[in-house]
C-alpha positions as CSV (number, residue, x, y, z in Angstrom):
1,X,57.3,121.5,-66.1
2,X,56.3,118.3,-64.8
3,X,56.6,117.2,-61.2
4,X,58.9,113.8,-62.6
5,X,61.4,116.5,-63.9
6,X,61.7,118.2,-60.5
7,X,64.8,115.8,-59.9
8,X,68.9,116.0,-60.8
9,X,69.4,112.6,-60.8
10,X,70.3,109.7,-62.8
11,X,67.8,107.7,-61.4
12,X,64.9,110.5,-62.2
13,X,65.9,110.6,-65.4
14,X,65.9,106.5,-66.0
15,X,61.9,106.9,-64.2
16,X,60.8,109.1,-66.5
17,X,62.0,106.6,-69.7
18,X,60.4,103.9,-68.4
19,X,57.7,105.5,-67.9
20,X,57.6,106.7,-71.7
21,X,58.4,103.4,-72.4
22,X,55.4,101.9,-70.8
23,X,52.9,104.4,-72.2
24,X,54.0,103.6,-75.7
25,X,53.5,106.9,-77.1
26,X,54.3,107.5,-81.0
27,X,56.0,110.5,-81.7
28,X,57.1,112.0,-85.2
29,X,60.6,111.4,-86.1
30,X,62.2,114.1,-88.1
31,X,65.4,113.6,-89.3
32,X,66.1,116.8,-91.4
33,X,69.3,118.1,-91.5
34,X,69.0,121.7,-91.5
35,X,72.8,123.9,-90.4
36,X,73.5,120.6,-88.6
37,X,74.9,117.6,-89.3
38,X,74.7,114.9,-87.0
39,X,76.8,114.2,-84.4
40,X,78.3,111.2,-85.4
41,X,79.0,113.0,-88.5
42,X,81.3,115.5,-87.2
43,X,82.6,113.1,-84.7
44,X,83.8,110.9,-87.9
45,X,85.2,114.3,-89.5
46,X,87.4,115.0,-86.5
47,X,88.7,111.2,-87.0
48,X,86.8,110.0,-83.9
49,X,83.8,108.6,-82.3
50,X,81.4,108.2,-79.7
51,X,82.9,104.8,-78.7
52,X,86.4,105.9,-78.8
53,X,85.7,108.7,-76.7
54,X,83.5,106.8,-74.0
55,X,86.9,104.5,-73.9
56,X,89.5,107.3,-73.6
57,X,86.8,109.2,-71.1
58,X,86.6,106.1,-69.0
59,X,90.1,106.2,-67.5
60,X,89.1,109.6,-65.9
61,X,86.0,108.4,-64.8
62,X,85.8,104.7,-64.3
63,X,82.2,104.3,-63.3
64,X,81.6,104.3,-67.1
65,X,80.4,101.3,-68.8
66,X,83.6,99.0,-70.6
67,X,84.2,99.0,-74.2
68,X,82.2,95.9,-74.9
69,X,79.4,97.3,-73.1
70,X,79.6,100.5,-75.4
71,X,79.5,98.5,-78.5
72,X,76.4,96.7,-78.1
73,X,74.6,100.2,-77.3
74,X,76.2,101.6,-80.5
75,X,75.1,99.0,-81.9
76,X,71.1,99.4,-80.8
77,X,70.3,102.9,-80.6
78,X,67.0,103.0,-80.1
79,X,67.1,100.1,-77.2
80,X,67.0,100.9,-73.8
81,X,70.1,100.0,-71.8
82,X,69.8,97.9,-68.2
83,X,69.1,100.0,-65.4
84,X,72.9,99.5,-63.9
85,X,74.6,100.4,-67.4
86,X,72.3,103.5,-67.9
87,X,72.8,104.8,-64.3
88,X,76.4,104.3,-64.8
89,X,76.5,106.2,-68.1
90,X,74.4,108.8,-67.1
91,X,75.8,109.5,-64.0
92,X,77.2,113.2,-64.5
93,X,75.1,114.2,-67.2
94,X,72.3,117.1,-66.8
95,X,69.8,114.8,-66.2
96,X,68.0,118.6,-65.6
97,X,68.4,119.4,-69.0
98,X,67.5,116.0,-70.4
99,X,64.6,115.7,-68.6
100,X,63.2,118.9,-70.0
101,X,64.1,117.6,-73.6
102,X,62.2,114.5,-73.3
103,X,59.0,116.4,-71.8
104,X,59.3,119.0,-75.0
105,X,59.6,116.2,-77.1
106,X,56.0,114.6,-75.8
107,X,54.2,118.2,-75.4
108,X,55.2,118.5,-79.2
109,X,54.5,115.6,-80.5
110,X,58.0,115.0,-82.6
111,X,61.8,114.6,-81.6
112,X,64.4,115.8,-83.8
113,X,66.7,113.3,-84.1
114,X,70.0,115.3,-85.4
115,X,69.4,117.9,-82.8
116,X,68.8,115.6,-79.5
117,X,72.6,114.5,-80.1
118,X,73.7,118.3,-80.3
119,X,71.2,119.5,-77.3
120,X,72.8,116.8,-75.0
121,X,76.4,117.9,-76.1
122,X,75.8,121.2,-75.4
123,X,73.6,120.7,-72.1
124,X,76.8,119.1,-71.1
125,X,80.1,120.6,-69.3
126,X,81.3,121.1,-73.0
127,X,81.2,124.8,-72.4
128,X,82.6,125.9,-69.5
129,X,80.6,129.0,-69.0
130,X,76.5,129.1,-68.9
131,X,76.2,131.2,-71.4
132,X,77.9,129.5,-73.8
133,X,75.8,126.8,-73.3
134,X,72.5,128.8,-72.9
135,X,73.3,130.5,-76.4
136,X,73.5,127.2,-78.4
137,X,70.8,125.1,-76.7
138,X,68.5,127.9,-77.6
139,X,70.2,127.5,-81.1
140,X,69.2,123.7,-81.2
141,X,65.8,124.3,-79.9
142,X,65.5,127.1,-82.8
143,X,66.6,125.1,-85.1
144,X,64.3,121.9,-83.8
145,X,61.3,124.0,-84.9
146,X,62.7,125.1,-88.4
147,X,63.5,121.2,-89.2
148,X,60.3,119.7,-87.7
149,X,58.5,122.6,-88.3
150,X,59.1,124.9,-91.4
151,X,60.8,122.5,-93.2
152,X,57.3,119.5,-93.0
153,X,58.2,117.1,-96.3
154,X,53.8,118.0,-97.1
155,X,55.3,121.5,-98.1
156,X,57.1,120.5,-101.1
157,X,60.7,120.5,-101.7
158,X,60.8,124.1,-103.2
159,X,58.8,125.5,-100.3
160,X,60.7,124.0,-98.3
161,X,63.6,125.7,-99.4
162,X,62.1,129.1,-99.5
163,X,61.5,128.3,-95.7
164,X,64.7,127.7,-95.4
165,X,66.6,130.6,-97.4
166,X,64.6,132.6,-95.9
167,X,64.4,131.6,-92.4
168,X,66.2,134.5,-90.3
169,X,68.2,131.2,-88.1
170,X,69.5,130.5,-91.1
171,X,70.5,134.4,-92.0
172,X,72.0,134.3,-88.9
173,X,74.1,131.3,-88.3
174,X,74.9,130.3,-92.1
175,X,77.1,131.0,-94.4
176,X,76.3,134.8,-95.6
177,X,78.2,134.2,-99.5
178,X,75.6,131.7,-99.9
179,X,72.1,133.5,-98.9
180,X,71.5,135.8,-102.2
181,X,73.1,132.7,-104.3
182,X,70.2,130.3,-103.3
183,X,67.2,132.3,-103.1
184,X,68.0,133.4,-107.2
185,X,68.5,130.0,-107.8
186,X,65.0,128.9,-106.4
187,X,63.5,131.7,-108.6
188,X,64.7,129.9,-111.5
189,X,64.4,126.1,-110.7
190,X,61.1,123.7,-109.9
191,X,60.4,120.9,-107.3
192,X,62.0,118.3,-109.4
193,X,64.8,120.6,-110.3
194,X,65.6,121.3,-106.5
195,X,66.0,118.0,-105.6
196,X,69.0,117.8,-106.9
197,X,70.2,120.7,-107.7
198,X,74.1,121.8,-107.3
199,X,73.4,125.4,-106.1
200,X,71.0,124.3,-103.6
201,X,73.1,121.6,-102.4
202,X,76.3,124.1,-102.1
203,X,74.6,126.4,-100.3
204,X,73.3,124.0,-97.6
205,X,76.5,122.4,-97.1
206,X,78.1,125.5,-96.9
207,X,75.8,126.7,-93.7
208,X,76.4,123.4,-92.1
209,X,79.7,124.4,-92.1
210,X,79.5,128.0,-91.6
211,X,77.7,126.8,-88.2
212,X,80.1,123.9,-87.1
213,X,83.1,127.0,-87.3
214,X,80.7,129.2,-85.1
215,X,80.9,126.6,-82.5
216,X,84.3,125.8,-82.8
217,X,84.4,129.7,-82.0
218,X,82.6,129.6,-78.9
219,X,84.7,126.6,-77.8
220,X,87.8,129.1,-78.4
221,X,86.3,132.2,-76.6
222,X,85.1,129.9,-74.0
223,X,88.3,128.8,-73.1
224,X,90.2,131.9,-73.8
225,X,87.6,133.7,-70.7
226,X,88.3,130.9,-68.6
227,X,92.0,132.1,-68.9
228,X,91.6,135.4,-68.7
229,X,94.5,136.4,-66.3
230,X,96.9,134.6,-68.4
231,X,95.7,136.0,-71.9
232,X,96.3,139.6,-70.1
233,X,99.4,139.0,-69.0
234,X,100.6,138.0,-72.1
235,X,98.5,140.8,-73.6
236,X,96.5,138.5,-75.9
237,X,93.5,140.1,-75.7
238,X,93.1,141.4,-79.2
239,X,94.8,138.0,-80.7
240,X,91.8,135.7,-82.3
241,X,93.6,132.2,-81.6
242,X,94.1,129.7,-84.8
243,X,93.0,132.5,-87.6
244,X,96.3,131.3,-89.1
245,X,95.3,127.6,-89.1
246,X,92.5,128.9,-91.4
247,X,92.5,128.0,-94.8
248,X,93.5,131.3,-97.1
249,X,93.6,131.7,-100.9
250,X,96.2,133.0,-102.7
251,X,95.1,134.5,-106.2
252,X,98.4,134.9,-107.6
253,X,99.2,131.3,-107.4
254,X,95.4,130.2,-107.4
255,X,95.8,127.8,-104.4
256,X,95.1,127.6,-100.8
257,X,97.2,127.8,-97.6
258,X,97.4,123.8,-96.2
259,X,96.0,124.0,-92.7
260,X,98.0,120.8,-91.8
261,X,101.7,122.7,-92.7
262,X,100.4,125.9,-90.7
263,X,99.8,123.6,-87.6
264,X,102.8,121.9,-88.1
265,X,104.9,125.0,-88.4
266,X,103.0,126.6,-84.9
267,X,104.0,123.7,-83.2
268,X,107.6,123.9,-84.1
269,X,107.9,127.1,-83.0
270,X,107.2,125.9,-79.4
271,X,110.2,123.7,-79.6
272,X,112.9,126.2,-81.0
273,X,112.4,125.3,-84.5
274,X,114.6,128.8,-86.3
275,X,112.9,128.0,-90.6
276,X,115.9,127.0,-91.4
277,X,114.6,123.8,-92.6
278,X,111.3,122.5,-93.3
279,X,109.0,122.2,-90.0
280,X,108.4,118.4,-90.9
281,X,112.1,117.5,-90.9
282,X,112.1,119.8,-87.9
283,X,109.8,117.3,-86.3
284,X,110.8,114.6,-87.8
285,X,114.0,114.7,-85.8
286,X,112.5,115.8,-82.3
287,X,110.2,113.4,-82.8
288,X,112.9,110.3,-83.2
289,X,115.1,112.0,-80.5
290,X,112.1,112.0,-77.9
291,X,110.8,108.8,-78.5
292,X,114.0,106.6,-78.8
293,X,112.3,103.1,-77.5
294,X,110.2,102.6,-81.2
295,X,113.2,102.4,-83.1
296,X,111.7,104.8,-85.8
297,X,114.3,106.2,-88.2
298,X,114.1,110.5,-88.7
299,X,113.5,109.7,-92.8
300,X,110.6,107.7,-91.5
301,X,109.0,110.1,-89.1
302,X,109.5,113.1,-92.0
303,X,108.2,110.5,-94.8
304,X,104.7,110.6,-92.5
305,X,104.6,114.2,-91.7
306,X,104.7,114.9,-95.4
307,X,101.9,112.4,-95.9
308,X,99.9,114.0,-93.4
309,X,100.8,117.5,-94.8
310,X,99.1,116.2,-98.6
311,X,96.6,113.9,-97.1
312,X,98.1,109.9,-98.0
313,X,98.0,106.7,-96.7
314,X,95.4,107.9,-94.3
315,X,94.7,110.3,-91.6
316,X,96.3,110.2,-87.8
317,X,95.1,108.6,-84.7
318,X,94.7,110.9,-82.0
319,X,97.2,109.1,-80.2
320,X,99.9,109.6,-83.1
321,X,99.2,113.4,-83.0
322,X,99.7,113.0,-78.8
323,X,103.0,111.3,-79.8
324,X,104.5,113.9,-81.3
325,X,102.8,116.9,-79.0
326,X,105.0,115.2,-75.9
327,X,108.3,115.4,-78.3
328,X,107.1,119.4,-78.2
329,X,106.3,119.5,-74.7
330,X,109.6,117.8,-73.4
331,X,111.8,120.0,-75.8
332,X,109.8,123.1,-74.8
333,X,110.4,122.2,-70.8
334,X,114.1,121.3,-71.5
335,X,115.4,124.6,-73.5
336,X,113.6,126.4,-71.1
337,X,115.1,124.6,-68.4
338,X,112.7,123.3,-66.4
339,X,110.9,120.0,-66.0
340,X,109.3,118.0,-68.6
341,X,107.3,116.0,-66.5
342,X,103.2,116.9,-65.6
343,X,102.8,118.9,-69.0
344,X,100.0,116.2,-70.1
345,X,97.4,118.6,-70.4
346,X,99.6,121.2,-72.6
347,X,100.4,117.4,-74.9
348,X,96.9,117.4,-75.2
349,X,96.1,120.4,-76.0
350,X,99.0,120.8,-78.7
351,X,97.7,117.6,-80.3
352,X,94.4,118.9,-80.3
353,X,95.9,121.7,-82.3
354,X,97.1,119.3,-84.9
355,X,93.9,117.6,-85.2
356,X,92.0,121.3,-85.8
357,X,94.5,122.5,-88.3
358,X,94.2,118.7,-90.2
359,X,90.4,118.8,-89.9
360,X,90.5,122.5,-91.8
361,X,92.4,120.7,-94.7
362,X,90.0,117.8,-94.9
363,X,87.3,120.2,-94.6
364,X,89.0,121.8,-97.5
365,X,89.4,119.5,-99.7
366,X,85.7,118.2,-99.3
367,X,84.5,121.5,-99.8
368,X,86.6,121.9,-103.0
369,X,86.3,118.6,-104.3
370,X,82.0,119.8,-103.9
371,X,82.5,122.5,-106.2
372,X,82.2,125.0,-104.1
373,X,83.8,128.8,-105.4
374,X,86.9,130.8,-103.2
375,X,84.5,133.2,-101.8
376,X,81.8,130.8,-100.5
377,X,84.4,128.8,-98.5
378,X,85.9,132.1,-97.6
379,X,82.7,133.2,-96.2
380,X,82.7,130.1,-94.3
381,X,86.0,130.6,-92.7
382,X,84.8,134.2,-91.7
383,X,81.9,132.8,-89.9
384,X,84.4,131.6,-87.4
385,X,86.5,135.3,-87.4
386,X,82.8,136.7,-86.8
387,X,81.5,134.7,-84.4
388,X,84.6,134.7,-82.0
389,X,84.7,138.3,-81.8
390,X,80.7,137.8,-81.2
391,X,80.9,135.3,-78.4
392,X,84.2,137.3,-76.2
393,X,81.7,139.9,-75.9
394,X,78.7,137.7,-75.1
395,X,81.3,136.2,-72.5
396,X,81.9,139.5,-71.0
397,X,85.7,140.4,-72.3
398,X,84.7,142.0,-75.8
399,X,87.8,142.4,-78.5
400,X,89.3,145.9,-79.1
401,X,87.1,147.4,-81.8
402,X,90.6,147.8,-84.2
């Protein structure tokens, strides 16, 4: 590695940028899209983004830049920032890790632009446990070389795709309904043909997904191991967390199970709810009763849980979904007898709950509206069964073999 990389600092890091910058060296862009969407993209799924998490992480860490700041560098990607705003932004990143990217990027000769946004997430403290985060940067820079790589646009769309179907990263990390599906359907179609063909198209959007459940996965086991003398006390060991929040069909009624009402429902639960109503009006009435200073009627509150449950008017602000996760909380620490006050992280966590179970229906519904069949989206949902079960014993605390 090179001796400027030799550093942890922000400051190294800045160095080495302008020192790219100054030797104005053209690099290949490749912006393929091969089992990953972009960041932003899956930011804007989860009904947030970069800038609105910058402004919520900035009143944990204040050093960060201020909203307006953030704007105008959203705004200009590809501009350099001042040296004070970069250092202040960079500040607790692994400038290590970052460094090494950048110097890969000029040995090869290309960056790849999808997978610099996923390498930096995952070179940071997203994972909790190295080799968590060792397993998915290598992922990325596998996947860097299949995009930049295998998939060159001189190759010809259907090559391209053979490259791809066949590529054992793909095998691997996709969606397995998919694999035997696409590679008969190249056997019958053309270059023209494959541009736009639905099959094709299916099958790709179906491994993005498949992959964007094995991280979700990782993030679950990663946690979980980072709890592990709670999850044995409660003898938890053998549970895989949110399988109900997965989408399941039903073939007797030909529909799926709503994500959003399964959330909904857990989170009940936690406050005493006893089915003997629907969890919304459940909710609807904690939530009123625990937030008496809006003036909110019950019929309202139920009226937007029911929205939320068949996807009107709009999806929830994080903040909404917090709202409702400290009603939980507070009824949770009150039947149990015991103080309702520093339970933000458990809010947070409950509301991040919500927000996975409503992500699964919108992921859902995109994937139906698509065209895709039961067992192809089933096969994505099992990706993230698979993977779990495949990362607790990566992590050290492997899952009963029953």
């Amino acid at each position: 590695m090179d001796s400027r990389a030799t550093s942890e600092s922000a400051e190294s890091l800045w160095d080495y940028i302008q020192t790219l910058d100054s030797e104005q060296k053209t690099i290949r862009a490749v912006n393929n899209s091969a089992l990953l969407s972009p960041v932003e993209t899956v930011l804007s799924l989860l009904k947030t983004s970069l800038r609105e998490i910058l402004k919520a992480a900035r009143q944990y860490k204040p050093h960060l830049p201020v909203d307006k700041t953030i704007v105008k560098l959203l705004k200009a990607p590809n501009q350099i920032p001042t040296r004070g705003t970069f250092l202040r932004l960079f500040r607790e990143v692994p400038h290590q890790a970052l460094l090494k990217n950048l110097i890969d990027q000029g040995e090869d000769g290309y960056t790849w632009m999808v997978g610099d946004g996923w390498y930096s997430l995952f070179a940071s403290p997203m994972f909790t446990h190295q080799v968590a985060r060792d397993f998915w940067i290598s992922f990325v820079q596998k996947a860097k070389i299949l995009n930049a790589v295998e998939l060159r646009s001189d190759k010809g769309v259907l090559n391209q795709l053979y490259a791809y179907a066949r590529a054992p990263l793909v095998d691997r990390f996709g969606c397995p309904t998919v694999r035997d599906l696409l590679i008969a359907r190249l056997n019958e179609i053309d270059d023209d043909a494959a541009r736009e063909d639905a099959i094709v198209l299916h099958a790709t959007v179906a491994d993005r997904f498949a992959v964007l459940l094995r991280i979700l996965a990782w993030l679950v086991a990663d946690m979980v191991v980072d709890i592990w003398d709670m999850v044995e006390r409660d003898g938890m060991q053998d549970i895989l967390p949110f399988e109900s929040l997965l989408p399941a069909y039903d073939a007797v009624i030909g529909q799926w199970s709503n994500p959003t009402t399964r959330a909904l429902e857990q989170l009940a639960k936690r406050a005493g709810w006893k089915q003997k109503q629907r969890a919304i009006t459940f909710l609807g009435n904690l939530w009123t009763r625990h937030n008496p200073d809006d003036q909110t009627e019950p019929t309202s509150r139920i009226r937007l849980l029911r929205n939320w449950e068949q996807r009107k008017k709009g999806r929830p602000q994080f903040e909404t979904l917090r709202s409702l996760a400290h009603a939980v909380t507070v009824e949770q620490a009150l039947l149990a007898g015991e103080s309702p006050e520093g339970r933000d992280y458990d809010t947070w966590m409950q509301a991040a709950i919500l927000r996975m179970g409503e992500t699964l229906s919108e992921i859902l519904h995109l994937l139906d509206t698509l065209g895709l069949e039961e067992r192809h989206i089933r096969g994505i949902m099992d990706a993230y069964r698979e993977e779990y079960r495949f990362a607790r014993e990566a992590l050290g605390k492997p899952m009963s073999s029953l």
